[in-house]
C-alpha positions in Angstrom: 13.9 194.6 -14.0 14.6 196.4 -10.9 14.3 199.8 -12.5 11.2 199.2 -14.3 9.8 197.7 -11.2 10.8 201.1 -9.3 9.4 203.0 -12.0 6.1 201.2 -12.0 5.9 201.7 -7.9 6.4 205.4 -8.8 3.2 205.9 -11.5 1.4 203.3 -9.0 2.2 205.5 -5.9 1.1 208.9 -7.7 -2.2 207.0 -9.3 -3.4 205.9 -5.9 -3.2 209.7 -4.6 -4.9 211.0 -7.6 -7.6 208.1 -7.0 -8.6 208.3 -3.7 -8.1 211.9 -3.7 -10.1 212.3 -7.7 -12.9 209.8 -6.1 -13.6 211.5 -2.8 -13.6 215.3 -3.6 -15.1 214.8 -6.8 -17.8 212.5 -4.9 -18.7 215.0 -2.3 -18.8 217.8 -5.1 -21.2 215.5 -7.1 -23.2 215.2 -4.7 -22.9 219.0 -4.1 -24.1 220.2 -7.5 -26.2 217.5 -8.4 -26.1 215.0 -11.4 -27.6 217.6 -13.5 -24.6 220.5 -13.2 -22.4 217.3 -12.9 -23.0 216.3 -16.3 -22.5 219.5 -17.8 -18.6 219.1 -16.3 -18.4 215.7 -17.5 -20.0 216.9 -20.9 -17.6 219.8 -21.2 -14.7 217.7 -20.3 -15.4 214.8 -23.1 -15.5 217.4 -26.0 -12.1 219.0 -24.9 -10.4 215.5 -24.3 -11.7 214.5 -27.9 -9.9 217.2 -29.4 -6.8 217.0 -27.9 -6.7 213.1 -28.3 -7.3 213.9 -32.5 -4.4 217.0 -32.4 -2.6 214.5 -29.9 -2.2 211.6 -33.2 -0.7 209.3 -31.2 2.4 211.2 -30.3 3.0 209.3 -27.0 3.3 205.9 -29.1 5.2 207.5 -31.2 7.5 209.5 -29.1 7.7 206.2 -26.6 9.2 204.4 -29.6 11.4 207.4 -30.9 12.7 207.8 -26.8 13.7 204.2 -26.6 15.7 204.1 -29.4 17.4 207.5 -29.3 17.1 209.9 -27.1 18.7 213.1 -28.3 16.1 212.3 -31.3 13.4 212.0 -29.3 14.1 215.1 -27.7 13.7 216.9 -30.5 11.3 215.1 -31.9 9.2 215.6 -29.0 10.0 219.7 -29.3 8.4 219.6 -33.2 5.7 217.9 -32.0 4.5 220.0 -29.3 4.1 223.2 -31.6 2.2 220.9 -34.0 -0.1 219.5 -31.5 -0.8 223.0 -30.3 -1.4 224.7 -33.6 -3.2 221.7 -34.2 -5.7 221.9 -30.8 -6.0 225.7 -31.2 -7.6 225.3 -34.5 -10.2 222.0 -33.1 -10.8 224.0 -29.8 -11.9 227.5 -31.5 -14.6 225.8 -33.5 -15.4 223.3 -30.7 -16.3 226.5 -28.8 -18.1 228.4 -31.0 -20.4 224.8 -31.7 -21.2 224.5 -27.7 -21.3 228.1 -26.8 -24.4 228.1 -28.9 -26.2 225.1 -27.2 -25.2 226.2 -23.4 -26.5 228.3 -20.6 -24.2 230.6 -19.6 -23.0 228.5 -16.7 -21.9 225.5 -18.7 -20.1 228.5 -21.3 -17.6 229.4 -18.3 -16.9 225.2 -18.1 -16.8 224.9 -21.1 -13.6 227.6 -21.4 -12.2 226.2 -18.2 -12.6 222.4 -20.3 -11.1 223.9 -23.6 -7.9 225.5 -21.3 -7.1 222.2 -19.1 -6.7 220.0 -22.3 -4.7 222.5 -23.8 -1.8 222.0 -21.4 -2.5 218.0 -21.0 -2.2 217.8 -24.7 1.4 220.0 -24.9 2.7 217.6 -21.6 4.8 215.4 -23.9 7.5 215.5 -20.8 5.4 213.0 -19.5 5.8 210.5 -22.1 9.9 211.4 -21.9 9.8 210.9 -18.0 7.9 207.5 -18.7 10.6 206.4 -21.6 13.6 207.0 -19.4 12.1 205.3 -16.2 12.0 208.2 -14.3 8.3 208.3 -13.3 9.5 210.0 -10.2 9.2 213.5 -11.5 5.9 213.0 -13.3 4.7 211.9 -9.6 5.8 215.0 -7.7 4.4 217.4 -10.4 1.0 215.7 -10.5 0.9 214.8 -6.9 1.6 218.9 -6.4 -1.3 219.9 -9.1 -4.0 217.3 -8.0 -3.2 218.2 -4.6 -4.0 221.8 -5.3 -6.8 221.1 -7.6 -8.4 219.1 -4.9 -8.4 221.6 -2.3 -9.7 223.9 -4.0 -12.6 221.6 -5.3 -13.3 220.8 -1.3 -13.1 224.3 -0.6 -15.7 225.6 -3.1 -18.0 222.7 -2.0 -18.0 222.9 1.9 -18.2 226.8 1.8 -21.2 226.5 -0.8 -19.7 228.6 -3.3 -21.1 229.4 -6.5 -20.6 226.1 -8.8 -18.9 228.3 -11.5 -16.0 228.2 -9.4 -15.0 224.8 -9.9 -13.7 226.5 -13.1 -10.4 227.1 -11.2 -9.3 223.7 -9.9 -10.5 222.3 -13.9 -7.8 224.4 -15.4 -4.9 224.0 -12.6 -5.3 220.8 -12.6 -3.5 220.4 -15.8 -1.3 223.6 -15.6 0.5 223.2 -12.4 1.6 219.7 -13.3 2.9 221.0 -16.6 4.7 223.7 -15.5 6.5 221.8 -13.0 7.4 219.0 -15.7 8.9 220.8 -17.6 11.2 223.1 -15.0 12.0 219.8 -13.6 13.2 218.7 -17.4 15.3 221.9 -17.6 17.0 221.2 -15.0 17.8 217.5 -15.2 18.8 217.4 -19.5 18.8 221.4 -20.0 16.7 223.6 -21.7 14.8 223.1 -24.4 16.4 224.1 -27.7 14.2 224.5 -30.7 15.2 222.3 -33.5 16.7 224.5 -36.8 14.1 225.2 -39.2 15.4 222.3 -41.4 15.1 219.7 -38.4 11.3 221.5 -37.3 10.3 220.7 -40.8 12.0 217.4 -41.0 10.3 216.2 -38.0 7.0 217.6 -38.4 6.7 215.6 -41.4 7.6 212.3 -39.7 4.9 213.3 -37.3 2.2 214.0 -39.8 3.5 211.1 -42.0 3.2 208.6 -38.6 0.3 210.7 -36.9 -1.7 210.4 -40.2 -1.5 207.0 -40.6 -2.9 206.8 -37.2 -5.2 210.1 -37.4 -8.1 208.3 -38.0 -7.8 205.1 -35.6 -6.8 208.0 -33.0 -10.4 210.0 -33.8 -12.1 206.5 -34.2 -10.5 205.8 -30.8 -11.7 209.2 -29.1 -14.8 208.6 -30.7 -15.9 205.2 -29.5 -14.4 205.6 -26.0 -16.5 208.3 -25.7 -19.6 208.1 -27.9 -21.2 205.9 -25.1 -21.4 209.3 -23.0 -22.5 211.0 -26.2 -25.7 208.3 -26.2 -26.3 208.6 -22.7 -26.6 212.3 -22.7 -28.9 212.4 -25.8 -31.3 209.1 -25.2 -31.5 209.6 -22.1 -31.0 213.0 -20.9 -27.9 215.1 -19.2 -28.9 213.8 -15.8 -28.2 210.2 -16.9 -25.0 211.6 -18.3 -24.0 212.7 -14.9 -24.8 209.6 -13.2 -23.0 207.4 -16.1 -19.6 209.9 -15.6 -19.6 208.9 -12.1 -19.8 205.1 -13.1 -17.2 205.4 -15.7 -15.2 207.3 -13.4 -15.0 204.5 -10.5 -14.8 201.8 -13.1 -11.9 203.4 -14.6 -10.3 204.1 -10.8 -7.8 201.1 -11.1 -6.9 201.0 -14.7 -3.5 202.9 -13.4 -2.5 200.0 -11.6 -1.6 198.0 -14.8 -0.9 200.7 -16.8 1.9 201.7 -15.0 3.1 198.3 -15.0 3.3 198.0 -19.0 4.4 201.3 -19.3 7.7 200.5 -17.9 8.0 197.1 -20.1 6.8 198.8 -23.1 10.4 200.3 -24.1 11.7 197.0 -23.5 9.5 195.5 -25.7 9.4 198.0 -28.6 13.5 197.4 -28.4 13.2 193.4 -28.6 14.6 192.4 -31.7 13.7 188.7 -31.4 9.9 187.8 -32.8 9.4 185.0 -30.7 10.8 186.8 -27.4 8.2 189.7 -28.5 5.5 187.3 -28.6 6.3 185.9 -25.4 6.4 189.6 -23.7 3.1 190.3 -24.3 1.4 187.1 -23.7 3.0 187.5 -20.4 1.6 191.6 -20.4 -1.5 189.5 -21.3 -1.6 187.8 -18.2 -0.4 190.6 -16.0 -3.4 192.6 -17.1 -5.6 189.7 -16.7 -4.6 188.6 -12.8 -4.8 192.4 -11.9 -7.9 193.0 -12.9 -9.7 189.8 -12.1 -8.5 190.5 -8.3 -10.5 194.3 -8.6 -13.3 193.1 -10.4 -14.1 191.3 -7.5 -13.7 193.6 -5.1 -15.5 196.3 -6.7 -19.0 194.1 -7.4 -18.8 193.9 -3.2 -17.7 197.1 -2.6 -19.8 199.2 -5.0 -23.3 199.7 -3.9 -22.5 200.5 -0.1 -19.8 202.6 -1.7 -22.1 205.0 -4.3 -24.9 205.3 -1.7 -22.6 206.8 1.2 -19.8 208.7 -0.5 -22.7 209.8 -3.7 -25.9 209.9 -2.4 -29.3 207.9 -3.3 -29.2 210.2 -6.8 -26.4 208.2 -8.2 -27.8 204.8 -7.2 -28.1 204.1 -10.6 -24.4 203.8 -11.6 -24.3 200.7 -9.3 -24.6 198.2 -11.5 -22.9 199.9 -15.0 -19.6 200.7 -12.5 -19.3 196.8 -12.4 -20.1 196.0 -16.2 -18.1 198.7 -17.0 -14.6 197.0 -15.2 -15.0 194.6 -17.5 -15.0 196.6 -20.3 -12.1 198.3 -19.2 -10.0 194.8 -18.8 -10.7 194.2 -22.3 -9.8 197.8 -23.2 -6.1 197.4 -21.3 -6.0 193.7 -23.3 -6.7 195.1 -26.3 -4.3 198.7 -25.9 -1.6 195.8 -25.6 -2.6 194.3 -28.7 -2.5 197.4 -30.4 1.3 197.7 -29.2 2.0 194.7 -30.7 0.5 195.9 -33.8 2.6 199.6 -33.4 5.7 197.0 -33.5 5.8 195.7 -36.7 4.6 199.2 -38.2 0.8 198.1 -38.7 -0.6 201.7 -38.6 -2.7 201.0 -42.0 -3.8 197.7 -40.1 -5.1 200.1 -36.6 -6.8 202.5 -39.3 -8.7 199.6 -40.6 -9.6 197.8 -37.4 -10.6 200.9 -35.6 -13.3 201.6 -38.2 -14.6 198.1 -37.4 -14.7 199.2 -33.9 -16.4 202.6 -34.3 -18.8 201.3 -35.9 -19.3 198.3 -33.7 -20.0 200.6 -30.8 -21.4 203.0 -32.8 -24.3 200.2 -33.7 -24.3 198.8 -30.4 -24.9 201.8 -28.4 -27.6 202.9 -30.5 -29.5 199.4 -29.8 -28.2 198.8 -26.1 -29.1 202.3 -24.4 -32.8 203.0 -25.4 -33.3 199.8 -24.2 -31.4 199.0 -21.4 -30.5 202.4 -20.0 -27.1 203.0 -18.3 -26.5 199.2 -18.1 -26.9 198.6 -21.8 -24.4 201.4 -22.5 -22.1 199.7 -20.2 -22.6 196.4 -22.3 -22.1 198.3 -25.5 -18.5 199.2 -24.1 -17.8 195.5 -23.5 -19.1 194.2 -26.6 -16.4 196.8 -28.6 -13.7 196.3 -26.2 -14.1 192.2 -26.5 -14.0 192.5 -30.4 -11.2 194.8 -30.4 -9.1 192.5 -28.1 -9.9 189.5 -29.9 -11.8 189.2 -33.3 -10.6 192.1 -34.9 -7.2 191.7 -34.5 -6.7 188.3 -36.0 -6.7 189.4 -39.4 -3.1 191.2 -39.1 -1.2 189.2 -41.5 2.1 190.3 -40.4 2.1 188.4 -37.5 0.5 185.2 -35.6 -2.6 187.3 -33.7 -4.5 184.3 -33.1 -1.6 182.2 -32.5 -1.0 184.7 -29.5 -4.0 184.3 -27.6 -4.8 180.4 -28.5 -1.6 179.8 -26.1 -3.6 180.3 -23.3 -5.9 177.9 -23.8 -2.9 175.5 -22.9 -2.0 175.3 -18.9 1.7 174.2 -20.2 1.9 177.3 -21.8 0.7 179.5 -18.7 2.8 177.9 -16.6 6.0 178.7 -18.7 5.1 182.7 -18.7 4.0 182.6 -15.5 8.2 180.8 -14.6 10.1 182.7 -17.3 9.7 186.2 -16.4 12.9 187.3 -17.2 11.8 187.8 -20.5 10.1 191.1 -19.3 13.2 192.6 -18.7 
């Protein structure tokens, strides 16, 4: 318990840099460029994140699975899958380019390049995931803390001089390559360098990834779809301006999601590795709650704190994210509830089962979104994400035969049961 707790204060201590520092620079270059050139960023951003979550296919479930059973597999596991993931992203990327350099000014063509570059080393940073599985967030912290640190200066730089906009090109791509570069000296160091599996063993593995990833390719693009397609209807009911303005909502909204994140990633391994079914069940209820008291506590606090907050730090032009910054916390409590579902789910090997239910929930916010924004605006895209995110966490997963889904969240309806996860939290360890 101690080490996961240490590696949880490690991913919490790097998160709140890269918050506070991600929300103030990028707040004062908002307000800089204006919600118009800011939501050709955030456009540019979302494309290149979608395509390296589909060539991604779930590796770091996968691989955080694989690491916590054996290692020296994982290892090499994790080697396979990085030259699949970037043959994979090359291919997704070149024709993702050639589709927006068409439909963008020469301005959003150089973000656009800087987008397509950036994802390309967050998508091959599967030392991440390996740091994560052996509890050694430490060194994920230093090389992020260096690269967003960086990044961030340079982002402040360009602003308060009154550089061309372009610029912000630069800090887009270092972002992601400093970090990387860093992980993995740091992981040649520590467990030696990296060497490439024999052809047998590449083959070998890249088939366990396609045969895993594949099952899961089209919950993962379902998943990169719907998480994003609010943005998508944002930008085209109600213009790229609105787009800017919703980024900065789902940015802040999103702020504290690292706070319980890096609390279940450390007990993740130690669930995937129970053997017991009823001390499983019992671990995630009790993730349930964890999730549940965090983000009650900030949900709070940001419905205070959010108007007084957007109007100094972003101006009177963003104004408008006010109220879709606190909708959208909720959305992302049910988001985190139902990521832990889906972990649950990864346990007993119901990929077919996530392929399935993430259909129902593309198409849920798919339906919703179209409905919600033309008539509500930035708000109703904000309820469209809660709508999906509920279903997901709940309704949807109930019909996963393999194991007791509803049994798992009618417990905590009963205060006897509460209490007894809230006292036995051993089992976490």
């Amino acid at each position: 318990m101690k080490d996961k707790l240490k590696n949880s204060m490690w991913m919490i201590a790097e998160k709140i840099i890269a918050v506070f520092g991600l929300i103030f620079v990028t707040s004062f270059v908002a307000k800089y460029v204006g919600p118009t050139t800011f939501g050709i960023i955030s456009i540019s951003l979302l494309v290149f994140q979608f395509l390296q979550t589909v060539a991604y296919m779930g590796s770091d479930v996968i691989l955080l699975k694989r690491l916590s059973q054996n290692k020296a597999s994982g290892i090499r596991l994790m080697i396979s899958a990085s030259v699949l993931i970037v043959t994979l992203y090359l291919a997704l990327a070149s024709v993702g380019m050639v589709i927006m350099h068409e439909e963008m000014s020469s301005q959003a063509q150089i973000f656009i390049v800087a987008a397509a570059i950036a994802c390309l080393f967050s998508a091959i940073d599967l030392v991440n995931v390996f740091n994560e599985a052996m509890l050694n967030a430490k060194l994920n912290v230093i090389a992020n803390v260096i690269g967003l640190t960086i990044s961030l200066t340079i982002r402040f730089v360009i602003s308060s001089w009154g550089l061309d906009p372009a610029w912000l090109a630069l800090p887009i791509v270092l972002a992601t390559f400093i970090p990387f570069v860093i992980k993995l000296a740091l992981f040649r160091r520590y467990e030696g360098a990296l060497h490439r599996p024999s052809r047998k063993q590449l083959k070998a593995y890249s088939r366990y990834m396609l045969a895993s990833g594949g099952t899961l390719i089209f919950s993962v693009i379902a998943v990169a779809l719907y998480t994003r397609l609010n943005q998508f209807s944002v930008s085209y009911f109600l213009g790229v301006k609105e787009a800017g303005v919703f980024s900065v909502a789902l940015t802040l909204s999103g702020a504290w999601v690292f706070l319980p994140n890096a609390l279940l990633a450390s007990f993740y391994p130690a669930f995937f590795s129970e053997r017991d079914p009823k001390r499983a069940i019992v671990k995630i209820q009790q993730l349930h709650l964890l999730v549940v008291g965090v983000s009650a506590l900030v949900i709070a606090a940001v419905a205070l704190l959010a108007p007084p907050f957007i109007h100094y730090f972003y101006g009177p032009a963003y104004q408008d994210a006010v109220a879709p910054t606190v909708w959208l916390c909720l959305g992302a409590m049910f988001g985190l509830l139902s990521s832990v579902m889906d972990r649950f789910i990864i346990k007993y090997n119901g990929y077919a089962y996530l392929v399935k239910k993430t259909f129902f929930v593309l198409l849920i916010c798919l339906v919703s979104s179209a409905v919600l924004v033309p008539l509500y605006g930035l708000t109703g895209a904000a309820f469209s994400v809660i709508l999906t995110e509920l279903l997901s966490f709940t309704l949807l997963n109930y019909f996963f035969a393999a194991q007791p889904m509803f049994t798992i969240h009618r417990s905590f309806f009963s205060p006897k049961k509460i209490w007894f996860l809230l006292n036995d939290a051993k089992t976490l360890r």
